[in-house]
Rosetta silent file (secondary structure, phi, psi, omega in degrees, C-alpha in Angstrom):
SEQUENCE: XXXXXXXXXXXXXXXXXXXXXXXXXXXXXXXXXXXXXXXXXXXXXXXXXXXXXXXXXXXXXXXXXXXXXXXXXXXXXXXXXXXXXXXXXXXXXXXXXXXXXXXXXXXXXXXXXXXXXXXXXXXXXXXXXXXXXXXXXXXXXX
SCORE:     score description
SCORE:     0.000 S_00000001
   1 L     0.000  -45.627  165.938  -18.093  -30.424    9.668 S_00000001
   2 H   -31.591  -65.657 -167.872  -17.639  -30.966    5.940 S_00000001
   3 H   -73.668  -43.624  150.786  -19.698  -28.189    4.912 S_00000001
   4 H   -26.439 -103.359 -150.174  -17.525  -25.542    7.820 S_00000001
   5 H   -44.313  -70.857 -173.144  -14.768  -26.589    6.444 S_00000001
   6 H   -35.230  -47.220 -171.180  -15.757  -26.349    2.410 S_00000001
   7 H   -97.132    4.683  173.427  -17.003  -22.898    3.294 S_00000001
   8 H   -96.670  -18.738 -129.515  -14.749  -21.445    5.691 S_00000001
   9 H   -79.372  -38.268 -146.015  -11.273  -23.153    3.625 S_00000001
  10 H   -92.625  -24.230  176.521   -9.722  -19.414    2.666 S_00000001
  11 H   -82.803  -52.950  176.341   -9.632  -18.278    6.471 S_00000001
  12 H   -29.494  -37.945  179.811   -8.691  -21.772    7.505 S_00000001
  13 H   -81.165  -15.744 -174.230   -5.625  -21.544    5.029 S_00000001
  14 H   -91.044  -29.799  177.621   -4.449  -18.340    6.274 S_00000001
  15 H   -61.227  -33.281  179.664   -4.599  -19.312   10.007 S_00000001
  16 H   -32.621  -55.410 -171.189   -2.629  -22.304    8.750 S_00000001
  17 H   -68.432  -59.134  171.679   -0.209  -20.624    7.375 S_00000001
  18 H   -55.150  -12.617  159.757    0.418  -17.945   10.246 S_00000001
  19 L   -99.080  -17.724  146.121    0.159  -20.741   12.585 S_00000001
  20 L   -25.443  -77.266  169.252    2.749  -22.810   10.799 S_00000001
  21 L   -72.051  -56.424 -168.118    5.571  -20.012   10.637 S_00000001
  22 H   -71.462  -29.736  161.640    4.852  -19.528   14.549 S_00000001
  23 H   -55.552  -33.977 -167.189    5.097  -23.039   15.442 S_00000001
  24 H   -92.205  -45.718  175.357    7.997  -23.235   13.165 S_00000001
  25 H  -110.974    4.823  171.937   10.291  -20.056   14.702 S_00000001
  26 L   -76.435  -24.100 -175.625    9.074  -20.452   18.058 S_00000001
  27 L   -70.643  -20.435 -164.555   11.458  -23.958   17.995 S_00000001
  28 L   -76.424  169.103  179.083   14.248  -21.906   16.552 S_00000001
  29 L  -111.815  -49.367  168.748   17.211  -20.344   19.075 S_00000001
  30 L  -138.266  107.477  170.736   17.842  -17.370   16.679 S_00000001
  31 L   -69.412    0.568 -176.379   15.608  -16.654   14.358 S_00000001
  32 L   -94.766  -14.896 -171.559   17.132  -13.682   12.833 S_00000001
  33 L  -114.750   -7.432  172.759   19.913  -16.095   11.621 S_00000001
  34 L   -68.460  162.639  146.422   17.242  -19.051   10.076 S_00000001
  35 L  -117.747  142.919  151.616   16.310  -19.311    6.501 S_00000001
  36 L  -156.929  143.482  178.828   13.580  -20.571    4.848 S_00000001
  37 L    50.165   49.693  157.712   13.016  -21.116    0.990 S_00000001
  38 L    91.073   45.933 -168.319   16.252  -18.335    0.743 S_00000001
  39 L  -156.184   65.686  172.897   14.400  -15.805    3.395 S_00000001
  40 L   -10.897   97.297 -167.267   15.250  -14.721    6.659 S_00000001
  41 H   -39.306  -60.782  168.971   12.929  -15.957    9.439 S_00000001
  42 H   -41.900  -67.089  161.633   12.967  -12.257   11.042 S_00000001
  43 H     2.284  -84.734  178.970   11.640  -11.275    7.885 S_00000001
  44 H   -64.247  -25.047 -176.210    9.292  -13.791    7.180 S_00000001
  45 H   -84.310  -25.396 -171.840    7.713  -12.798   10.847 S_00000001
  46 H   -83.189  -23.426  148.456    7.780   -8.973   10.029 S_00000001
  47 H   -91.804   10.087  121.048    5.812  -10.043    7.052 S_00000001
  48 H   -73.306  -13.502 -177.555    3.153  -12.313    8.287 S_00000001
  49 H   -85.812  -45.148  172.746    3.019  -10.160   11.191 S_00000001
  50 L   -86.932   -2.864 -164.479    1.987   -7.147    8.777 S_00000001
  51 L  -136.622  -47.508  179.806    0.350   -8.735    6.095 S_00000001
  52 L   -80.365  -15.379  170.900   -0.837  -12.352    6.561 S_00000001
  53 H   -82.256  -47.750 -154.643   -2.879  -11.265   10.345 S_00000001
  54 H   -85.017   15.227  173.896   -4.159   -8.380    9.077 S_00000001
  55 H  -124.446   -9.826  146.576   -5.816  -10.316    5.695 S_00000001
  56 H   -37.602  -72.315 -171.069   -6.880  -13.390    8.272 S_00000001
  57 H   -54.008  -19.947  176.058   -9.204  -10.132    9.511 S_00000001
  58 H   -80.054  -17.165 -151.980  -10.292   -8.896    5.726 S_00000001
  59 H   -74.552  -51.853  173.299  -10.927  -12.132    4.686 S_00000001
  60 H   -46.005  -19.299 -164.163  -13.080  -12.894    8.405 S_00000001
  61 H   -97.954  -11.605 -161.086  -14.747   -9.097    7.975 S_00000001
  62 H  -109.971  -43.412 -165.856  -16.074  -10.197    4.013 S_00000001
  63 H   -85.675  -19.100  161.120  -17.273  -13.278    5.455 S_00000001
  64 H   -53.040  -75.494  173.011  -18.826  -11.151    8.310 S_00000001
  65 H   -52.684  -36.256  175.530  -20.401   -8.674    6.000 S_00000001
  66 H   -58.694  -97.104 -157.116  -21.930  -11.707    3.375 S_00000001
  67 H   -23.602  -49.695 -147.646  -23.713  -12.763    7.206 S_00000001
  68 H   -86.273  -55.798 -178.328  -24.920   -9.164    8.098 S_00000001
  69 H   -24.656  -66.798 -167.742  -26.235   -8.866    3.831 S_00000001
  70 H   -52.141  -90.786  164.881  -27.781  -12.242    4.089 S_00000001
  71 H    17.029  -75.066 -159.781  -29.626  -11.188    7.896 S_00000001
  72 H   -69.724  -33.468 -173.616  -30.751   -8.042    6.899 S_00000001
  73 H   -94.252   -0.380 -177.867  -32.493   -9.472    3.550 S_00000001
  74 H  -100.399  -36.583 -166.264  -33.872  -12.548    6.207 S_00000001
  75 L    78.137    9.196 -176.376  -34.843  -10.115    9.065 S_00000001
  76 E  -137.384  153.719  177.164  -33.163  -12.769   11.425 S_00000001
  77 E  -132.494  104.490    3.517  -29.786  -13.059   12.806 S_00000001
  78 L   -79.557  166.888 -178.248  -28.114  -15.325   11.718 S_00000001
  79 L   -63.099  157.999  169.146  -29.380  -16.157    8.709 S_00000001
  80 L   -89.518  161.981 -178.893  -30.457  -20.076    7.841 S_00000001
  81 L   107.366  -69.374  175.795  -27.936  -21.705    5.675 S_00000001
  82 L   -29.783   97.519  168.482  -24.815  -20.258    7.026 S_00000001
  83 L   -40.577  119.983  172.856  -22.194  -23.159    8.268 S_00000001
  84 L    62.094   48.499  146.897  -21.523  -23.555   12.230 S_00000001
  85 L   -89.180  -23.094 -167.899  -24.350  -20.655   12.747 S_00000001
  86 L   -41.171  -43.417 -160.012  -26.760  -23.390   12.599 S_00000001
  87 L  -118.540   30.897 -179.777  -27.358  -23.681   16.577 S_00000001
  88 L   -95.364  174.299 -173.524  -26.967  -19.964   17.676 S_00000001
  89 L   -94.259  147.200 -166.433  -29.862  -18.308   18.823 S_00000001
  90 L   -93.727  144.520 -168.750  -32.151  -16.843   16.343 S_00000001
  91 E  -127.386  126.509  164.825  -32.703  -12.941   17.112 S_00000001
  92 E  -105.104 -171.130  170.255  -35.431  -11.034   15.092 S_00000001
  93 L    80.554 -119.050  145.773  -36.296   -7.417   14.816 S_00000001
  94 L   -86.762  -34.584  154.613  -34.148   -4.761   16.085 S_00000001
  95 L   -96.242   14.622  144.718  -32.081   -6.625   17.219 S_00000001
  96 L   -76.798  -22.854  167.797  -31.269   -8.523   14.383 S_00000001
  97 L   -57.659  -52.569  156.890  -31.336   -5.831   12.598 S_00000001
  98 H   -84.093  -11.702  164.807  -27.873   -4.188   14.605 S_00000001
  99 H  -109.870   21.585  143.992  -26.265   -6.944   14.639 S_00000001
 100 H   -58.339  -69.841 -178.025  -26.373   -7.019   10.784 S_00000001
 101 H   -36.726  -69.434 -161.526  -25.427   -3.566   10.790 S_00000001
 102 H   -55.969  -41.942  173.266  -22.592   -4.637   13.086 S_00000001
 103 H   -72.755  -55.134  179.468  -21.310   -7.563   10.442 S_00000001
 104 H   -79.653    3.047  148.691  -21.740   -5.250    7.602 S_00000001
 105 H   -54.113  -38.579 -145.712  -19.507   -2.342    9.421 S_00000001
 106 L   -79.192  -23.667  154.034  -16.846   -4.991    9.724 S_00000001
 107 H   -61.051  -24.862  176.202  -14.871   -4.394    6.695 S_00000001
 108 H   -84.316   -2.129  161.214  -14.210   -1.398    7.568 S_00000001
 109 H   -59.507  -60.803  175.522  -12.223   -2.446   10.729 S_00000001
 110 H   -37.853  -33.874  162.097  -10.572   -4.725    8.489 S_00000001
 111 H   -27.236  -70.474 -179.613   -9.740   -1.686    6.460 S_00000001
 112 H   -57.905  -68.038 -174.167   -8.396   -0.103    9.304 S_00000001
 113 H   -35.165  -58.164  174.618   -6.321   -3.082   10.182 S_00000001
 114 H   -53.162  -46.999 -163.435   -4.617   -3.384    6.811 S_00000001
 115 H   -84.406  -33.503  158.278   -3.376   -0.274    6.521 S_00000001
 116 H   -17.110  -49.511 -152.275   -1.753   -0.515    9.930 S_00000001
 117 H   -90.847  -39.890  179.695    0.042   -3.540    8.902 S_00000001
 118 H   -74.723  -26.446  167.876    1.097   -1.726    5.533 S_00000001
 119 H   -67.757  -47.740 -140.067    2.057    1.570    7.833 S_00000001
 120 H   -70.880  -51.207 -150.215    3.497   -0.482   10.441 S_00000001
 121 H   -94.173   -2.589  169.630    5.805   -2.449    7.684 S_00000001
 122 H   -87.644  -31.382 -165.052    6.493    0.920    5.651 S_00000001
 123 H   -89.251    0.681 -177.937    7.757    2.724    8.843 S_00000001
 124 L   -75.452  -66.271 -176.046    9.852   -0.472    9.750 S_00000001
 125 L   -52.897  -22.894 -178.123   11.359   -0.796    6.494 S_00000001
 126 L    31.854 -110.544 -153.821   11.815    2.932    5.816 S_00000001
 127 L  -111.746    8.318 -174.372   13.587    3.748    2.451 S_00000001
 128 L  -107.800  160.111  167.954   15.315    0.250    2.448 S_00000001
 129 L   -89.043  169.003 -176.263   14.548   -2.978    0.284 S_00000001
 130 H   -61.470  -28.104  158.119   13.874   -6.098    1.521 S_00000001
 131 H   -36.879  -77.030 -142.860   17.191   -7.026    0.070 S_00000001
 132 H   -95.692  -21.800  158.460   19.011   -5.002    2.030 S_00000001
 133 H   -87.796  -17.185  148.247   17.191   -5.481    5.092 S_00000001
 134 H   -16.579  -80.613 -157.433   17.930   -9.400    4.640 S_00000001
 135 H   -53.615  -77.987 -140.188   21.664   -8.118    4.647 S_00000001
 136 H   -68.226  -19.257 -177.028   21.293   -5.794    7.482 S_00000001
 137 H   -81.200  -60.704 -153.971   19.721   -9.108    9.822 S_00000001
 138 H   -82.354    6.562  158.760   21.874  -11.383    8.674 S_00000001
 139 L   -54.152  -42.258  170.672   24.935   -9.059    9.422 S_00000001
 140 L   -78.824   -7.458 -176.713   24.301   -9.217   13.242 S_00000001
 141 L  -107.681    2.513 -169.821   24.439  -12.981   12.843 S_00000001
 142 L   -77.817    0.000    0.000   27.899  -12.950   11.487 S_00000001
């Protein structure tokens, strides 16, 4: 468990986090009218929603891609070594070979993903700053 955890810790902190803030404004009655650290909770979700899920998936797609490198240089899938991989079934051949191929494709979902979350939070946001969309939430709570 030690060794998961030591080598897993940067996705582990970002689920943390993103699991944190939802646990945290799901309790709330209007979140559009919270603060936290000076921030608008409606905010803070429109920015973990675009930024902190979709870098859970780059971070999971790099750690994906190390697996399909390592594989492909083993000729087995998964690789030995690799933390909580340990008891999956070992696949040689061709078909270890595609499912490397499949892990080292995976950044480029992650890719994909990201710039969603940066379209998604550009077409939300349009031509205003986050200042002023603060102001514009916390207007509706007045």
């Amino acid at each position: 468990m030690k060794r998961i955890l030591a080598f897993y810790w940067p996705l582990f902190v970002l689920l943390a986090v993103a699991a944190t803030f939802a646990g945290y404004s799901w309790y709330l009655e209007e979140p559009a009218c919270s603060r936290v650290a000076g921030v608008n909770v409606a905010l803070l979700g429109l920015a973990v929603f675009c930024f902190v899920l979709p870098a859970i998936v780059a971070v999971a797609s790099a750690y994906g891609a190390w697996v399909g490198l390592l594989a492909l240089r083993a000729g087995r899938f998964p690789p030995a070594g690799i933390p909580g991989l340990e008891r999956k079934k070992i696949r040689y051949g061709s078909q270890a070979k595609a499912l490397s191929v499949v892990a080292l494709l995976s950044p480029v979902l992650a890719v994909v993903i990201l710039w969603l979350g940066i379209a998604s939070f550009d077409a939300i946001a349009g031509e205003r700053s986050v200042g002023e969309m603060q102001e514009r939430i916390e207007s509706e709570c007045r």
